[in-house]
Structure formats: C-alpha cells, structure tokens
MARKOLLUM-566024 format. One line per 5 residues: their letters; for each residue y, z, x of N, C-alpha, C, O, CB. Coordinates in steps of 0.001 Angstrom, whole numbers, plus 500000, padded with zeros to 6 digits. Each point is the difference from the previous one (the first is absolute). Glycine has a CB too. Layout:
N
A = Y Z X Y Z X Y Z X Y Z X Y Z X ~ ...
//
This chain:
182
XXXXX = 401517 792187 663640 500506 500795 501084 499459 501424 499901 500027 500440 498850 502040 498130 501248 ~ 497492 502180 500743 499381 501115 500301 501264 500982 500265 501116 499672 500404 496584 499130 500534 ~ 501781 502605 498696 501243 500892 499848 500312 500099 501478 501057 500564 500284 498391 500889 497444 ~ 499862 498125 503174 500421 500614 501130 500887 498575 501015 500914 500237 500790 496655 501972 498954 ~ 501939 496530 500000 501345 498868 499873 501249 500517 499540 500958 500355 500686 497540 497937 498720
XXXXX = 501371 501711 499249 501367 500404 499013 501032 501265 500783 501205 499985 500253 497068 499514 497215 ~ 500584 501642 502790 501200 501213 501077 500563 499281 501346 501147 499986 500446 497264 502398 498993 ~ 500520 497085 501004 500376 499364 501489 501106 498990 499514 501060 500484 500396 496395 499645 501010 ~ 502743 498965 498075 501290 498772 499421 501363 501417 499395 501100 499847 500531 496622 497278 498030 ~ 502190 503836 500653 500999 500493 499497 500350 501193 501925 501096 500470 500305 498028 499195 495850
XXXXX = 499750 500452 504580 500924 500756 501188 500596 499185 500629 501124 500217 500454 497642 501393 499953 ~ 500346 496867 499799 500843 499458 501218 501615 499327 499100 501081 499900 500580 496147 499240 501319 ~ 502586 500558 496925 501607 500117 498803 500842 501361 500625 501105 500095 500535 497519 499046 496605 ~ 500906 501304 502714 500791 501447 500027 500322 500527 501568 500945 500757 500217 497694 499970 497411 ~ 500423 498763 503498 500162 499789 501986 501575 498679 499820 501154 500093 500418 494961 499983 500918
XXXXX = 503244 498910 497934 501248 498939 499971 501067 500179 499491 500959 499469 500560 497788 499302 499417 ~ 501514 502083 498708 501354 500325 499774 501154 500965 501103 501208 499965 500234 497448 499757 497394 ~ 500272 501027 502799 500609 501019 501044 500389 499556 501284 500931 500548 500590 497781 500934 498415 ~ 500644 497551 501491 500284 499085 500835 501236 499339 500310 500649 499918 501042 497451 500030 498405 ~ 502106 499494 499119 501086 499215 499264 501627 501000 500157 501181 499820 500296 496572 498990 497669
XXXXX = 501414 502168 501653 501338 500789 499790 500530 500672 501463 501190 500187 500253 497999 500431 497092 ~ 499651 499719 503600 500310 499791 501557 500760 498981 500338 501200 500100 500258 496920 500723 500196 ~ 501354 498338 499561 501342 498705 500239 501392 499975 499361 501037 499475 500406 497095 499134 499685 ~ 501654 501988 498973 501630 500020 498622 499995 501140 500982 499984 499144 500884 500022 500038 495739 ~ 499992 502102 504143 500706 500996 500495 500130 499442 501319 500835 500654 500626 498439 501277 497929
XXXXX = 500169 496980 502231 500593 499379 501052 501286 499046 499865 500706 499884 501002 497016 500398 499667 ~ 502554 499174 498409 500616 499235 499282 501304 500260 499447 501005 499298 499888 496981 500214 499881 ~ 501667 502006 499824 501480 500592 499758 500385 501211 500957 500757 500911 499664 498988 498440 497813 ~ 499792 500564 503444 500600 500644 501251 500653 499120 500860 501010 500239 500662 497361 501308 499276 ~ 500782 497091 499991 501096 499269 500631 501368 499375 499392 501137 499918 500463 496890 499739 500649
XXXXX = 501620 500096 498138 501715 499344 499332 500461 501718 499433 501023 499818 499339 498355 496777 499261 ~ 500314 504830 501396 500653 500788 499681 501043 499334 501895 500991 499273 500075 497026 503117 497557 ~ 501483 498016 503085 500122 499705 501666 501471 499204 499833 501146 500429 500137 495854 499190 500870 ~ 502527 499123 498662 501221 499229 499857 500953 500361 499388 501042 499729 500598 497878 498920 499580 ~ 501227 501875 498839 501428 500536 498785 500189 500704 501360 500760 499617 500888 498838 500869 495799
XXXXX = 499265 501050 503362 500778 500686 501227 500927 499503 501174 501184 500160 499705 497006 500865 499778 ~ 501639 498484 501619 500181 499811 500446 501162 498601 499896 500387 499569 501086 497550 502167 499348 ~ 502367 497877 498844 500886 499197 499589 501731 500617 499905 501105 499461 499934 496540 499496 498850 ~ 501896 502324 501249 501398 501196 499423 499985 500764 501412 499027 500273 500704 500550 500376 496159 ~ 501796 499618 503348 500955 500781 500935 499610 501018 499418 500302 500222 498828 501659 498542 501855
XXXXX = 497163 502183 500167 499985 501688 499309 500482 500786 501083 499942 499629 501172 497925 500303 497250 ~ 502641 501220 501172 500057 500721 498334 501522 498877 499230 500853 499326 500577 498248 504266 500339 ~ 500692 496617 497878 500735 499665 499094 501041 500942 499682 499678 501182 499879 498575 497591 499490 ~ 503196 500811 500447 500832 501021 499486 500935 499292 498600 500129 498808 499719 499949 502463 503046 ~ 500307 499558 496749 500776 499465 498977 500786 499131 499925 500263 499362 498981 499462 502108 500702
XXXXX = 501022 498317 502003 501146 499271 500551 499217 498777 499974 500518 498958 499601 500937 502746 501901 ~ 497369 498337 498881 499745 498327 499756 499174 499551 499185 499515 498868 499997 500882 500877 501858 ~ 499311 501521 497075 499759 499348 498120 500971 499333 499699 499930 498893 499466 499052 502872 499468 ~ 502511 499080 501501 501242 499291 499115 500323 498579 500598 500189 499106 499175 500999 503280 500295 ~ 498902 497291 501907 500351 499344 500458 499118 498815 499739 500552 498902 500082 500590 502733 501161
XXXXX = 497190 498407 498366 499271 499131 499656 499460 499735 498452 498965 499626 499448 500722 500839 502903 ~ 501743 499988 497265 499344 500401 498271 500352 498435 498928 500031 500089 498772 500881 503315 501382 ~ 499242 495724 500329 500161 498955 499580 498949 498880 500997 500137 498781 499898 502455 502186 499071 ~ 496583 499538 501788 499252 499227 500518 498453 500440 499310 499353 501026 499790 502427 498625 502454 ~ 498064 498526 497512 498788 500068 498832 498827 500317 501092 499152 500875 499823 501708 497106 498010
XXXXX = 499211 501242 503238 498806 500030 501205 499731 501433 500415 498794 500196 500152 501941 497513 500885 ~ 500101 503455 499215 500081 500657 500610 499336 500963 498965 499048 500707 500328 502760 498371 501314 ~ 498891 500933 496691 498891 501016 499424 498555 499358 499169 499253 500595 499223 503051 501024 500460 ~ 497632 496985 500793 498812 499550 499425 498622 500657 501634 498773 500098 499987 502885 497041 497985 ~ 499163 503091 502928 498986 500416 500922 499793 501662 499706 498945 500609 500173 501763 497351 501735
XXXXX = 500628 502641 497582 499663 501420 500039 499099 500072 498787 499280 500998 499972 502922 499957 501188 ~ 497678 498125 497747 499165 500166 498826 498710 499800 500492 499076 500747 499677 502526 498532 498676 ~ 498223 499519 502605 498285 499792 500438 499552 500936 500735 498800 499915 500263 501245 497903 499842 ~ 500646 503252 500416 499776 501008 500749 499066 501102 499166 498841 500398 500110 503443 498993 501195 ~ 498703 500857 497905 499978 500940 498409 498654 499660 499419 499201 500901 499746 503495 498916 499504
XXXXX = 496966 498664 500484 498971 499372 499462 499227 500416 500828 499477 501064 499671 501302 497200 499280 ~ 498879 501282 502142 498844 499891 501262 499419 500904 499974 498795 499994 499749 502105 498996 501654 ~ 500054 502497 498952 499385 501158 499782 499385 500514 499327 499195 500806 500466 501792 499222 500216 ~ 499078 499786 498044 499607 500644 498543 498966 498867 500213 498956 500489 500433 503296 500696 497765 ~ 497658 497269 501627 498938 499777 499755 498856 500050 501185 498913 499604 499578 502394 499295 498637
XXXXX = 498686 501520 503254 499265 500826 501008 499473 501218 499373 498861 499965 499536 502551 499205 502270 ~ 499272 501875 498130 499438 500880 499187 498920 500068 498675 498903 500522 499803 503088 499795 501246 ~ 499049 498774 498089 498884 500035 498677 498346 499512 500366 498894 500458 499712 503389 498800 498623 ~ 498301 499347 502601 498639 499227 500381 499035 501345 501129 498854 500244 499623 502666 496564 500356 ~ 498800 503665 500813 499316 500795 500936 499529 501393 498932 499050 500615 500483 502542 498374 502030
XXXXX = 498890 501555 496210 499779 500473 498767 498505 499631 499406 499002 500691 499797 503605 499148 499958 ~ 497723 498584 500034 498975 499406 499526 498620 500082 500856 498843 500243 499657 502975 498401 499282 ~ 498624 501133 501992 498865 499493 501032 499191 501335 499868 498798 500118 499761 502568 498111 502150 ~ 499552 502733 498296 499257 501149 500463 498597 500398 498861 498814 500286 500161 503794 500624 501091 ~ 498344 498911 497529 499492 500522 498625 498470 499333 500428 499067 500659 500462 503406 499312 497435
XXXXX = 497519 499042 501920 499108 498686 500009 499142 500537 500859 498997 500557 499554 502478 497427 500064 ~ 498770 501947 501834 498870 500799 501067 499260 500694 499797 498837 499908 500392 502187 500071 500639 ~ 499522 501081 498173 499578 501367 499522 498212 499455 498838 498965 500624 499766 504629 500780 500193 ~ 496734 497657 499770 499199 499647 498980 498787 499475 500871 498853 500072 499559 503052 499410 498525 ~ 498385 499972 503201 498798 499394 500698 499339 501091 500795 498875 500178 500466 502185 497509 499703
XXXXX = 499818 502823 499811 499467 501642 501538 499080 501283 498841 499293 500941 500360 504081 499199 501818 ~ 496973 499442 496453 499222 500774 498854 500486 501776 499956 499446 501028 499610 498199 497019 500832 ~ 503713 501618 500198 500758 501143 499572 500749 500102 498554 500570 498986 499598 499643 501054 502840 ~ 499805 500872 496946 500759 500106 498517 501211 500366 499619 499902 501121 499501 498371 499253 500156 ~ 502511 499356 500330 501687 499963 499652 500577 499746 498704 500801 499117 499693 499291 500096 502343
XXXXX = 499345 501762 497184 501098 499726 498718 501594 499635 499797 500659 499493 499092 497748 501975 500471 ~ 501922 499139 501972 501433 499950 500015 500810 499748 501021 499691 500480 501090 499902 500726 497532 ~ 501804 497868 501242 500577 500042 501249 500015 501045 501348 499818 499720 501184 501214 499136 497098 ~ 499227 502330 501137 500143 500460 500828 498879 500721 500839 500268 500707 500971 501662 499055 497846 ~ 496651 499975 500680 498903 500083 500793 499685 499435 500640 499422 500278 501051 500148 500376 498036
XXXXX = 500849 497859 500273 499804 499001 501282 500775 500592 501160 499448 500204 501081 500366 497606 497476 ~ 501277 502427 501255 501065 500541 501322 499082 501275 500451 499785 499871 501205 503075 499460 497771 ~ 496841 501234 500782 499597 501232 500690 498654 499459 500771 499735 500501 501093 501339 501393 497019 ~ 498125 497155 501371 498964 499680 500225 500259 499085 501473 499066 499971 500801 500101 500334 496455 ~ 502058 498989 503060 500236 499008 501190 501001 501285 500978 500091 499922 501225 499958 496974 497189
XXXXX = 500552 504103 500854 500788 500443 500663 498882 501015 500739 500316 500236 501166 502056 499223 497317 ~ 496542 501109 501130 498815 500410 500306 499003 498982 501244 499221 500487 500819 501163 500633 496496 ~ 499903 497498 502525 499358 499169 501112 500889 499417 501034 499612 499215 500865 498776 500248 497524 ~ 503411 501171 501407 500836 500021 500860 500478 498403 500403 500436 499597 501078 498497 502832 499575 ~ 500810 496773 498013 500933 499060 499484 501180 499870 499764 500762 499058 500219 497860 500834 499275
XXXXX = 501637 501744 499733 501520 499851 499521 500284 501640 500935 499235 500949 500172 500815 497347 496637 ~ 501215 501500 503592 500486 501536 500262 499820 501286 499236 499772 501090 500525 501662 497613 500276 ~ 498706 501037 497748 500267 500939 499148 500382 499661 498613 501067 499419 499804 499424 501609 502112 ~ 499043 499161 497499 500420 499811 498331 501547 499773 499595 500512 499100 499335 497520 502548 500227 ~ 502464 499339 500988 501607 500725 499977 499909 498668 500905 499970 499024 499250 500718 504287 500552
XXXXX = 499270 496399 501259 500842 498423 500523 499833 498782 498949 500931 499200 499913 498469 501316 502754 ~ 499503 499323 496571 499687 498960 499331 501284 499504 498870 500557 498964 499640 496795 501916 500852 ~ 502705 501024 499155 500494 499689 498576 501756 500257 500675 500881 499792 499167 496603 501287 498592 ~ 502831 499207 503193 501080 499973 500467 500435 498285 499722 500855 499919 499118 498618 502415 502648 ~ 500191 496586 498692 499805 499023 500345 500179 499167 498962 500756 499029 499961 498098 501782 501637
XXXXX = 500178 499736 497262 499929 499312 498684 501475 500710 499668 500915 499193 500169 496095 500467 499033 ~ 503263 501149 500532 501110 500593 499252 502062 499018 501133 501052 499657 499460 496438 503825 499717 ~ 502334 496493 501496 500867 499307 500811 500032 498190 499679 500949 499300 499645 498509 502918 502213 ~ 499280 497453 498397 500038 498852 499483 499960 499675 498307 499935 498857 499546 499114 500943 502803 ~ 501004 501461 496811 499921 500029 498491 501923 499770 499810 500639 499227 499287 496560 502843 500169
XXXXX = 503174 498823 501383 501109 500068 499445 501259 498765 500174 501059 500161 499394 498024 502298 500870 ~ 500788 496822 500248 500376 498352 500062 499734 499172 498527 500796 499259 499423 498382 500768 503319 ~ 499542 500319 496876 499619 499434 499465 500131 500276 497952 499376 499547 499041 499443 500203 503828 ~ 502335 501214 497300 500070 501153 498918 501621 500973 500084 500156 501075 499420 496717 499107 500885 ~ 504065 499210 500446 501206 500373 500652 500415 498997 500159 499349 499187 500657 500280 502524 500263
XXXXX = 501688 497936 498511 501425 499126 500075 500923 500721 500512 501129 500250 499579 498552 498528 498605 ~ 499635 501640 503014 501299 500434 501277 501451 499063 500057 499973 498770 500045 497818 501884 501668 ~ 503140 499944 498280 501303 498930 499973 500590 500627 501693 500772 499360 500715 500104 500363 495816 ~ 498678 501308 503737 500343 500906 501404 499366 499116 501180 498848 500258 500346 500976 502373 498476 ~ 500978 496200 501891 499342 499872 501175 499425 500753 501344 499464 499594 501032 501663 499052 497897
XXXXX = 499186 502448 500640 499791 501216 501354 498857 500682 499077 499057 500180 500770 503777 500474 500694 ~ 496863 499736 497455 498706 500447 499376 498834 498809 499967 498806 500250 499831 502696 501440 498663 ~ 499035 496996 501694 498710 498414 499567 499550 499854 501173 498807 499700 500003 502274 498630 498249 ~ 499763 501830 503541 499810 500157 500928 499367 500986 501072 499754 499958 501206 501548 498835 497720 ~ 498532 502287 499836 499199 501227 500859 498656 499697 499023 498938 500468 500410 503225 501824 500481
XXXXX = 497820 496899 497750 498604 499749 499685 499045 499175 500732 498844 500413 500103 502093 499944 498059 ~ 499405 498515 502366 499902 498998 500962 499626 500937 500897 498805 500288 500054 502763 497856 499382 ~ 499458 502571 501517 499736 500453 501501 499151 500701 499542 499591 500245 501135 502301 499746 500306 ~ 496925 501016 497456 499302 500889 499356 498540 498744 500327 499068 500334 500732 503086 501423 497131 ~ 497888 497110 501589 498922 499215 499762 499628 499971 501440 499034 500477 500596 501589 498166 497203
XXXXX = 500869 500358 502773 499327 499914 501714 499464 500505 500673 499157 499431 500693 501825 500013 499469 ~ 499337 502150 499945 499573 501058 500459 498654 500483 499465 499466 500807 500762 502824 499543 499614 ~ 497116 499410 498670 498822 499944 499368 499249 498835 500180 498880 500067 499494 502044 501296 499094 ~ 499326 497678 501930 499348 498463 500215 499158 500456 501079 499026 500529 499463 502926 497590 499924 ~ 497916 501951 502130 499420 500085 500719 498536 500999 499688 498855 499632 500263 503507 499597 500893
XXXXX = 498061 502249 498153 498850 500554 499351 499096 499359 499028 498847 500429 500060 502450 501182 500348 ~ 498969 497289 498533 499727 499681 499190 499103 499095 500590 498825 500033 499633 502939 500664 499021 ~ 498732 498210 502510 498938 499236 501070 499196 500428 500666 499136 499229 500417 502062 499767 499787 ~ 498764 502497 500186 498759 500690 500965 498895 500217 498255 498860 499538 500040 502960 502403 502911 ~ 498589 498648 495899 499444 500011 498857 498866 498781 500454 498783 500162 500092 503458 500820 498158
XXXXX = 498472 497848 501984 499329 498385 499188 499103 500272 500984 498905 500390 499594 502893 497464 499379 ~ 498361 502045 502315 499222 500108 501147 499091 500959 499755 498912 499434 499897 502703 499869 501508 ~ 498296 501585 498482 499121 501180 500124 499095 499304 498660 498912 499508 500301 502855 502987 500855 ~ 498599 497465 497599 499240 499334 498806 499183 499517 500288 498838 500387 499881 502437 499282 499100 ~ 499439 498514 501872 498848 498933 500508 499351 500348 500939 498938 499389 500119 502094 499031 499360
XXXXX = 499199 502407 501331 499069 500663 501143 498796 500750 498955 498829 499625 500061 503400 500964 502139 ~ 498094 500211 497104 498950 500856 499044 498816 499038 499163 498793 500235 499932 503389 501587 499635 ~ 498413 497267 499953 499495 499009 499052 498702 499011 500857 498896 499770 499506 503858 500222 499093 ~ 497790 499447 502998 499044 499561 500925 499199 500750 500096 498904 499736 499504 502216 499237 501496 ~ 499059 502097 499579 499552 501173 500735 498772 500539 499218 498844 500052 500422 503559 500515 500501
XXXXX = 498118 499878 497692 499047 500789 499238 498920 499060 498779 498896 500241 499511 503205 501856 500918 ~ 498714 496963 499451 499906 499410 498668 499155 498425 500476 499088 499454 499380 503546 501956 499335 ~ 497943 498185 502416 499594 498408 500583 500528 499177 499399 499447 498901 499961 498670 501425 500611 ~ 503224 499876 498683 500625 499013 499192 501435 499493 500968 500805 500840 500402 498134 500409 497008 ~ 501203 497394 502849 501071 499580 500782 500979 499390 498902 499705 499716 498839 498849 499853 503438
XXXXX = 503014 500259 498525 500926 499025 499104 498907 498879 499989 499008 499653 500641 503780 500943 500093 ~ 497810 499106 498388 499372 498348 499305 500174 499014 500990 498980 499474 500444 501747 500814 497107 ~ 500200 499417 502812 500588 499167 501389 500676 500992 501217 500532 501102 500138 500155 496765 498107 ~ 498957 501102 502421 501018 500569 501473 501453 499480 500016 500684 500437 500926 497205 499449 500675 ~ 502757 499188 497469 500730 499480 500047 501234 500966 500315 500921 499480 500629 497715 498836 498128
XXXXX = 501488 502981 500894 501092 500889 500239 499458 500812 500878 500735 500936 500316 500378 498951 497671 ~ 497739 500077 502573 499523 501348 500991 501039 500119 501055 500821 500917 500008 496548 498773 499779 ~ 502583 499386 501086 500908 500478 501082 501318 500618 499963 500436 500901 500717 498450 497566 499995 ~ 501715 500862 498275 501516 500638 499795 499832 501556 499502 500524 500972 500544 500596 496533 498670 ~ 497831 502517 499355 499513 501289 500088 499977 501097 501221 500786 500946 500069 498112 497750 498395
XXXXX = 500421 501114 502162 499603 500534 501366 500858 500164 500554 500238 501196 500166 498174 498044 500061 ~ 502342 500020 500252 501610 500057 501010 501017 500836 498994 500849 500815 500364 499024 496386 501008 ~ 499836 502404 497307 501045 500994 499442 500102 501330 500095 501060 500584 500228 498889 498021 498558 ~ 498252 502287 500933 500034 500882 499760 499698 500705 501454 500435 501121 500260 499204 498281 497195 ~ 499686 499940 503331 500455 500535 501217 501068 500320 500948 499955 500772 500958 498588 498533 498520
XX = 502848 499661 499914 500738 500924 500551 500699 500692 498833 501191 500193 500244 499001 498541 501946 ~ 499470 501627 496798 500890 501039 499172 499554 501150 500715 500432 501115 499708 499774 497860 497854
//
C-alpha cells in the first residue's frame, strides 16, 4: 500500500466516523423529542408529589435527563472530531466552542456551558425538593429547543463545509420536522 492509499483509507475512516456520529445526533434528538413531549410542561412540584410513586412517569423524566446529556456529549464529540477533518487545532474544549461559536453553530460558550452545568446537576444532586427537581426539568426543557437548532446548524455545517452526511436517512425527516419547528 502506498502512503497516499493508507491517508486516503484513514480520511475516508475518519469522513465515516463523523458521519456515524451525525446520525447518533439525529437519533438523539429524536427520542430526546419523545421523553419531551411525552410530559405536561411546565412541571411543578404539585405533580412531582402527586406522581412520586409512579415508576413510568419518572423513568420518562430520567430519559429526558439522559437524552439531553447524551445529545450534548455526542454533538461535543462530533464537533471535536470535525475539527480534525477541517485541519483546525483544538487542544481544548473550550476552543472547540469558541471555534463553532465563531461559525455560529453554537450561540455562545456561556450557553453551552449553561446547559452542561443544568443537565450536570441531575446527575450529581439527590434533590428530595419536588419544586427544586421540577424547575431542573422545566431548566432542561427550556434549553432543549436551543440545543436542537445546535444539532441542526452542526449537520448543516458538516454537509455544507465538510461533505460529510448522517450515515443514514433513517432519522432525517423527523430530524428536520423537529428542529424546524423548535
């Protein structure tokens, strides 16, 4: 194999993982979608308590909790990853952020880490206060719709600049309908 096979097989590896992970951020926008939308919002304490023995009711507020964080981490990843094909240099999280918040991917750094820190604290807090677990929730929701123009704007960037698509279409449309109407 010739060195110039070997680069061409490790870019189009490295076009296919990103790809991959386009689809994993179509993927978890939609079933984030579903938890959402599954729940009566806003949430108040009155009906933490009243649903605090229903397993269904906080196994959806947990996939919510989940969905989000793992949207984020994955749209995290993706980004990192991009950065590596576009032959920009990022030692660090938060260059990457400045670097998309600079190509008007993300709003702002300060929204990113807003986001991470809200969805951290679920995950790191044994709230017993249904009126404090219910304004974390109504915190995520209210951050969900931004977090989907994020995905959108990403996979728009990633086509656009890069020529790398989700892997499948299998979630495009819902994608699309989702983040168009957030």
């Amino acid at each position: 194999m010739t060195q110039s096979s070997i680069a061409h097989e490790v870019l189009a590896a490295q076009k296919a993982h990103l790809s991959n992970l386009l689809e994993a951020i179509q993927r978890c926008v939609y079933f984030l979608n579903a938890s959402d939308a599954s729940l009566s919002w806003p949430l108040t304490g009155q009906v933490l308590s009243e649903h605090k023995k229903d397993a269904d009711f906080f196994e959806t507020l947990a996939a919510v909790n989940e969905r989000f964080s793992k949207l984020q981490d994955t749209l995290g990843s993706a980004m990192r990853h991009s950065l590596l094909l576009s032959g920009e240099q990022a030692d660090s999280f938060l260059k990457v952020l400045a670097i998309f918040q600079k190509l008007g991917v993300i709003n702002s750094i300060d929204d990113w880490q807003t986001a991470r820190s809200v969805r951290n604290l679920a995950a790191h807090d044994y709230e017993t206060d249904y009126r404090l677990v219910a304004e974390h929730f109504n915190a995520l929701h209210g951050l969900t719709p931004d977090l989907w123009q994020v995905s959108a704007r990403f996979v728009r960037y990633c086509e656009r600049e890069l020529y790398v698509y989700p892997s499948s279409t299998d979630f495009a449309a819902e994608f699309s309908a989702i983040t168009t109407a957030s």
